[in-house]
C-alpha positions in Angstrom: 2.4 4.0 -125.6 -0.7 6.0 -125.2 -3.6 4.6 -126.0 -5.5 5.4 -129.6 -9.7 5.5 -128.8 -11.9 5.1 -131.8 -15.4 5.1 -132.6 -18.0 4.5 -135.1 -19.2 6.9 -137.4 -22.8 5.8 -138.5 -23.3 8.5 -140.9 -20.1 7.6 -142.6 -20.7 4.1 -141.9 -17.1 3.6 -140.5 -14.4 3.7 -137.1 -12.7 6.7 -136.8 -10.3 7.9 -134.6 -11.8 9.4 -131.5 -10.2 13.3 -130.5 -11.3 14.6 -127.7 -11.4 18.7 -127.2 -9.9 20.9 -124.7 -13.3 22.1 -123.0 -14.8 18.7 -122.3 -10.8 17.6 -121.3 -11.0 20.4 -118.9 -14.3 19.6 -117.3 -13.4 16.1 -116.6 -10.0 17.5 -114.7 -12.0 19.9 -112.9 -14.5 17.5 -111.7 -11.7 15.0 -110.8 -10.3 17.6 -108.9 -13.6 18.6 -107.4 -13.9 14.9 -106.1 -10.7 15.1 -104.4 -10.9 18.5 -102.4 -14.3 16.9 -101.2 -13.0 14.0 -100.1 -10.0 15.3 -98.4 -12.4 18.5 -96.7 -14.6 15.3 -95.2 -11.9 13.6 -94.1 -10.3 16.7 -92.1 -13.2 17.5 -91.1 -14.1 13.5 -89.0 -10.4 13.9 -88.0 -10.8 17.3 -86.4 -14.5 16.2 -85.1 -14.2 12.9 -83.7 -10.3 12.2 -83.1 -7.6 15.0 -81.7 -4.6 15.6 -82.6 -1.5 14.8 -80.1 -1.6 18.7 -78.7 -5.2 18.7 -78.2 -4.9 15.6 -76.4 -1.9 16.9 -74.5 -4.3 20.1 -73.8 -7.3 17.8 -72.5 -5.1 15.8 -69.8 -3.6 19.1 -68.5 -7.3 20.4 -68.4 -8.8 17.5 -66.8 -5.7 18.0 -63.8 -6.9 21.0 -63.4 -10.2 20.3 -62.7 -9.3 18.0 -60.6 -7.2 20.3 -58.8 -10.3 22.9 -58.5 -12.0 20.5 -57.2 -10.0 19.4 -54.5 -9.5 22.8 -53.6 -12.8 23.8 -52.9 -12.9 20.4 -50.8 -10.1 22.3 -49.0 -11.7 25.4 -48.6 -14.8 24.3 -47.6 -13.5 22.8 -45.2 -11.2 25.6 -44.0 -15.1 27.6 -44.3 -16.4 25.1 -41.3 -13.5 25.6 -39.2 -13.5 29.1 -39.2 -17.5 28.5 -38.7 -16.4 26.6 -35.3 -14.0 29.3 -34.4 -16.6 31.9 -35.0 -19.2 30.3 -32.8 -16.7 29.6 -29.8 -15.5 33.1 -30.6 -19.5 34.6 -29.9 -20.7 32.2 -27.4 -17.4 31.1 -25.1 -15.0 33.6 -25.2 -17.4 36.9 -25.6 -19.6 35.7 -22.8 -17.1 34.9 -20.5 -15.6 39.0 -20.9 -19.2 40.0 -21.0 -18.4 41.6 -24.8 -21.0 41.9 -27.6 -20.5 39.3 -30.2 -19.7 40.3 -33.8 -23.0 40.7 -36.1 -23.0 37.6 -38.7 -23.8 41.0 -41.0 -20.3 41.9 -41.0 -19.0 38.0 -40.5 -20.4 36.8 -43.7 -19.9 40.2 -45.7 -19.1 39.7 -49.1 -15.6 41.0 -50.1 -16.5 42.5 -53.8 -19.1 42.8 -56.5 -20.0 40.8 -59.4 -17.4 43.2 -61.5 -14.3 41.5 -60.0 -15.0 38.2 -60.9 -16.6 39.1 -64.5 -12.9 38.9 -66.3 -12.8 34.8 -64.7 -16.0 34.2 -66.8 -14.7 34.5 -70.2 -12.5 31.3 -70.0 -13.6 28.0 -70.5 -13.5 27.1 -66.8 -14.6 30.5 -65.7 -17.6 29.4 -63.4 -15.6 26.9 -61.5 -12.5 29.8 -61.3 -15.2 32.5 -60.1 -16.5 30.1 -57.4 -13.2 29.5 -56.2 -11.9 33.1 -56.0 -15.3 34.2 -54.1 -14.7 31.5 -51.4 -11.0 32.3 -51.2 -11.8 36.3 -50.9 -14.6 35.0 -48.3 -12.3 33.2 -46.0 -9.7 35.6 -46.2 -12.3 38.1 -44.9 -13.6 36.1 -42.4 -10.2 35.2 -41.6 -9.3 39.2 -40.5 -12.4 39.4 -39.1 -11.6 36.6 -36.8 -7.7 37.8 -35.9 -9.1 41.2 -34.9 -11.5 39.8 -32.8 -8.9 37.9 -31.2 -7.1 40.6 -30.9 -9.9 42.1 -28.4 -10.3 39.1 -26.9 -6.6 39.3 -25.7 -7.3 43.1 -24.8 -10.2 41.4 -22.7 -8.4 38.8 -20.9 -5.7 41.3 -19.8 -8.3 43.4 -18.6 -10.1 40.7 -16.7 -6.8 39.8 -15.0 -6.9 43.4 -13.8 -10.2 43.3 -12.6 -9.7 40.3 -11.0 -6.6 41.4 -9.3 -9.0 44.3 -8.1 -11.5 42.4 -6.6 -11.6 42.2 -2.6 -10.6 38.3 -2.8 -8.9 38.1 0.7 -9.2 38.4 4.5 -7.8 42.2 5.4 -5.7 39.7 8.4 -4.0 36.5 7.7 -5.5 34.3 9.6 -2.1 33.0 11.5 -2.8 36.2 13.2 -6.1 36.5 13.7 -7.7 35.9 17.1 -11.2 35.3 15.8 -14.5 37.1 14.2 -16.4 39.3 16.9 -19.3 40.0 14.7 -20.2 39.6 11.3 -22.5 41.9 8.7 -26.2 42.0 9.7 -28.3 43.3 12.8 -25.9 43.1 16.5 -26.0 44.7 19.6 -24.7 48.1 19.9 -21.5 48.1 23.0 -21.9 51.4 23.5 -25.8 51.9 23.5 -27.0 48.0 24.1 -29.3 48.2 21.0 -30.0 46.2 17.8 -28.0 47.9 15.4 -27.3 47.1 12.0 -23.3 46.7 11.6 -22.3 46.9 7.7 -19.3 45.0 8.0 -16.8 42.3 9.5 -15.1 42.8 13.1 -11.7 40.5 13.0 -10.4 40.4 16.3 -6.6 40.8 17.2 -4.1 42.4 18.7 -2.9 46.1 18.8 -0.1 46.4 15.8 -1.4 43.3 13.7 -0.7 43.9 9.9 -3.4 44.9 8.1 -3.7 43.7 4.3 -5.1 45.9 1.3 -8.1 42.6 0.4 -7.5 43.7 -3.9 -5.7 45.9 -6.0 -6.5 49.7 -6.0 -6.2 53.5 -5.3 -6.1 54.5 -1.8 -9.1 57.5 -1.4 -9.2 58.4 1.8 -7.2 58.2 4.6 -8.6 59.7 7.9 -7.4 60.1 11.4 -9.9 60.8 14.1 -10.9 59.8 17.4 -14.4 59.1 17.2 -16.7 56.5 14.9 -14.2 55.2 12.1 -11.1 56.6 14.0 -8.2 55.8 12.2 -9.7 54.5 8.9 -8.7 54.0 5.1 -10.9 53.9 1.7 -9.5 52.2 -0.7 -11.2 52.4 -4.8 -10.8 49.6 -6.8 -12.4 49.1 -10.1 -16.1 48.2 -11.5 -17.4 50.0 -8.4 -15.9 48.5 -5.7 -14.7 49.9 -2.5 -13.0 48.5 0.5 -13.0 50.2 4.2 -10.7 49.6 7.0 -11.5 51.4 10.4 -10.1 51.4 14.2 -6.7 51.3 13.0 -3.5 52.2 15.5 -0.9 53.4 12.4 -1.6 54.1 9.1 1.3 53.7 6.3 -0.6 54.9 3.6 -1.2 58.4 1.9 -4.2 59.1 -0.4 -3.4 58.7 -3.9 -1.1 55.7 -3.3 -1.5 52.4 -5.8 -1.8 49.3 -3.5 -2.0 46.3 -4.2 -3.6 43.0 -3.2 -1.8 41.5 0.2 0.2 45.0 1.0 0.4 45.7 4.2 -1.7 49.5 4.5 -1.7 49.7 8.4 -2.3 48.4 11.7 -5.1 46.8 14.3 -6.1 49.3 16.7 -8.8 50.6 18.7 -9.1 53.9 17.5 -12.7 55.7 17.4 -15.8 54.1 18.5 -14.1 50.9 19.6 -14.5 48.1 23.1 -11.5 46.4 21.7 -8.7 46.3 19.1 -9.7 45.1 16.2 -10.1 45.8 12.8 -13.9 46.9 11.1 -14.2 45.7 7.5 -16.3 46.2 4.6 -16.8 46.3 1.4 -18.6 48.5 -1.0 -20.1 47.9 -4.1 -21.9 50.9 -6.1 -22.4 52.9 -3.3 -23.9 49.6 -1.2 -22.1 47.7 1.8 -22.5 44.3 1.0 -21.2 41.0 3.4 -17.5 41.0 3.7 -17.7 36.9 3.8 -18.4 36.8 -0.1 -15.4 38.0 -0.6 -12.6 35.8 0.7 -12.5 32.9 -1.4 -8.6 32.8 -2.4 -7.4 32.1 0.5 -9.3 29.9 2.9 -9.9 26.2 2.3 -13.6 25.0 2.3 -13.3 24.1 6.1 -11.7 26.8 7.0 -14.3 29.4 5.2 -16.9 27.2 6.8 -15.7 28.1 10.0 -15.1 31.4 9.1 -19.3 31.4 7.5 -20.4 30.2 11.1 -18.4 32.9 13.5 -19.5 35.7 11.0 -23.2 34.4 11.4 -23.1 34.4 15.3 -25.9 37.1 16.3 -23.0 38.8 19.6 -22.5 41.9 20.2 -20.1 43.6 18.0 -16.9 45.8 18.8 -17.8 48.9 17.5 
């Protein structure tokens, strides 16, 4: 039963019944209204601030993991950067020094691999700055990464072309020594045989007999290849690479022709004593740049320390020599 509201009437001196209008029933509804849609905006509004909702919480935890995962990465990275940073410096200081190559400028080593423009799209996330660092050291490596293979590339050019000039190198005696008799006069100032005078003889005389195979000492091109019965006689020129040159005089058969490609340990003729000659033998030397140079350098791959110390004191003997 609704309830009846009176009040008193002090004009007429009596309760009457109280009847209230539309307008003023309309403001209170309004402002009860009013109250409400405040209350429930400040509510929503400390929910939304200060607690999330299941999806934003769900959102938070996958963000977090990625952080975590950036970070980690550029852990990774970095230390990818300092291993590549090792590589690099054995690459300049090791491997280029040994092969005599010039290293790679740190100019074109640290280049960057972009402008600012290809990252700028990364920056309008959330995370952007932590995604832009990432992707700069990832280009970076990847750079410094090709940079590195190429350069081992060339190294591997290198090596092959060391092997060659090794393999080129006068590294043996011209006679084994199973077959040699002995060394009549080494590389310095000897006595002439013929005119009984200090003379200076530019190479190695290796005493043995008439027919005694004669090796080519290193890889290479035989040059010349001249008969003749005076100085040399019989006498090959062999070219091999950075400069060097080998000579082999006084020889009894030759079984090379110019042009050939010899290598190291082939037999290229035979002990004679062709040409200004006391005795058979075989006259060695070696060239380098135009310049005779000691023969006894150069035989290191196939004498034992004892026996190259032997070899040192014969050579050093101040005789007469053969030719």
């Amino acid at each position: 039963m609704k309830k009846v509201k009176y009040y008193y009437n002090t004009q007429s001196l009596r309760y009457e019944k109280f009847e209230e209008s539309l307008q003023s029933r309309v403001r209170r509804i309004g402002g009860f209204i009013s109250a409400v849609l405040v209350f429930a905006f400040v509510i929503v509004y400390l929910a939304y601030t200060y607690f999330n909702s299941p999806k934003e919480k769900a959102l938070l935890r996958e963000i977090n993991q990625m952080q975590l995962e950036y970070d980690l990465l550029n852990k990774k990275l970095d230390q990818m950067s300092s291993v590549i940073a090792d590589m690099q410096d054995r690459d300049d200081n090791i491997y280029r020094v040994i092969f005599e190559a010039e290293p790679i400028p740190s100019s074109i080593r640290q280049a960057g691999s972009g402008g600012i423009n290809k990252y700028r799209e990364l920056m309008n996330y959330n995370n952007g700055e932590i995604m832009s660092s990432t992707a700069q050291k990832l280009d970076q490596i990847r750079k410094q990464l090709y940079i590195q293979s190429k350069s081992f590339d060339e190294i591997t050019l290198l090596i092959k072309k060391k092997e060659e000039v090794l393999t080129s190198i006068p590294a043996i005696q011209p006679i084994s020594n199973k077959e040699l008799s002995h060394i009549a006069s080494g590389f310095g100032m000897r006595i002439d045989p013929i005119y009984k005078i200090p003379k200076m003889h530019e190479g190695l005389d290796f005493a043995a007999p008439t027919g005694t195979p004669v090796h080519a000492t290193g890889n290479g091109t035989v040059a010349v290849v001249d008969y003749g019965d005076r100085g040399y006689g019989n006498n090959i020129m062999i070219n091999h690479m950075v400069g060097y040159q080998t000579h082999y005089a006084h020889l009894s058969r030759i079984i090379v022709r110019e042009g050939q490609v010899v290598k190291r340990g082939d037999v290229i003729g035979y002990v004679g004593s062709t040409g200004k000659s006391t005795a058979p033998h075989l006259h060695y030397e070696v060239i380098r740049n135009s310049v005779k140079i000691d023969p006894v350098n150069f035989f290191f791959n196939d004498l034992t320390p004892i026996e190259y110390e032997e070899m040192l004191k014969s050579a050093d003997q101040s005789n007469q020599s053969f030719d």
